[in-house]
N, C-alpha and C positions, 0 to 999 in steps of 0.2 A: 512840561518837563522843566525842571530849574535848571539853572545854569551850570551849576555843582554835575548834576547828574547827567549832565550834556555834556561837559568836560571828563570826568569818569568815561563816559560811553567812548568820545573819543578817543582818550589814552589807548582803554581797551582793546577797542579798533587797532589801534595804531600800533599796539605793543604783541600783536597776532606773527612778525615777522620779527628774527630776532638783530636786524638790521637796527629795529626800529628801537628796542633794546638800550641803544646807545647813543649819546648824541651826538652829531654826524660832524661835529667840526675836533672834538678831543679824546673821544672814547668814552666818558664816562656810563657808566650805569645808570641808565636814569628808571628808578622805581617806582618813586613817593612824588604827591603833587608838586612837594616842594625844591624837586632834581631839575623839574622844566623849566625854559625862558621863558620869554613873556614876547608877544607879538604888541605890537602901536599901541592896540583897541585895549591890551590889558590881559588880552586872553592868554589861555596858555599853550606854547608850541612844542609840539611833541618831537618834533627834530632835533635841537638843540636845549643843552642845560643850561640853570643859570649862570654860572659860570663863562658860559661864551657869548650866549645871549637875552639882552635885556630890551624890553619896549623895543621891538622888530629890527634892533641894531646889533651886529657884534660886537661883545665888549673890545675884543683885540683886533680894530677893523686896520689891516694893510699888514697885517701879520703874513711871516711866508711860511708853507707849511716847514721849511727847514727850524725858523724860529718856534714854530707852535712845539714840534717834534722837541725841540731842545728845551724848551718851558715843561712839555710836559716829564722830561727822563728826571729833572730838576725837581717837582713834586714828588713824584714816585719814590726817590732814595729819600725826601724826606721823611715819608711815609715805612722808609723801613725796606724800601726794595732794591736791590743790588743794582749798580749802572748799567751792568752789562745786559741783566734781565731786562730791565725799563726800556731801555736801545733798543732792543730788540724786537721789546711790544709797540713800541711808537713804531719802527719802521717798518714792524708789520701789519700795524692797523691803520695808521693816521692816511696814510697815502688813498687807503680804499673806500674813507667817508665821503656822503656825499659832497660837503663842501669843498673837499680839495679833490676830487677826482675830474670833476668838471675841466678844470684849469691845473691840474696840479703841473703842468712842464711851465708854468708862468712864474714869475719869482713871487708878484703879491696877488692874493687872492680876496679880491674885493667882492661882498654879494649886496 
């Protein structure tokens, strides 16, 4: 089986819960090969986008979810979304990813 088609199978796999849907450190949507991080090896990781994660590091490593939550409301109105909506989706989703529920009472969240 090629590697392509191993990566496809895994997404698949992985995109069977709709947890998995999103990447567990910002929310985003992740659809297309090109939404996911990248793990050391190169591969691709179905947890987190690239956006948070590149070559098995977070790009925002010692960020606290308060910071992520306020980076993310900061995207969102640029995108055309009202603060108060944006506020409201970070502080109802970011807390329940998996990277920040682990430690989320801790100020930085190092993985």
């Amino acid at each position: 089986m090629s590697f392509i088609l191993q990566m496809e199978n895994k997404i698949s796999l992985s995109m069977k819960t709709s947890e998995k849907n999103i990447c567990q450190s910002c929310g985003m949507p992740m659809k297309n090969m090109t939404d996911f991080g990248t793990d050391r090896d190169g591969s691709i990781n179905t947890e987190y986008c690239h956006h948070c994660f590149e070559e098995g590091e977070f790009t925002d490593k010692g960020i606290s979810l308060e910071e992520k939550m306020a980076r993310n409301i900061k995207i969102a109105e640029k995108l055309g979304m009202s603060k108060a909506t944006a506020s409201k989706l970070a502080r109802n989703t970011l807390p329940k990813l998996r990277r920040w529920r682990k430690s989320h009472k801790t100020k930085h969240v190092e993985e």
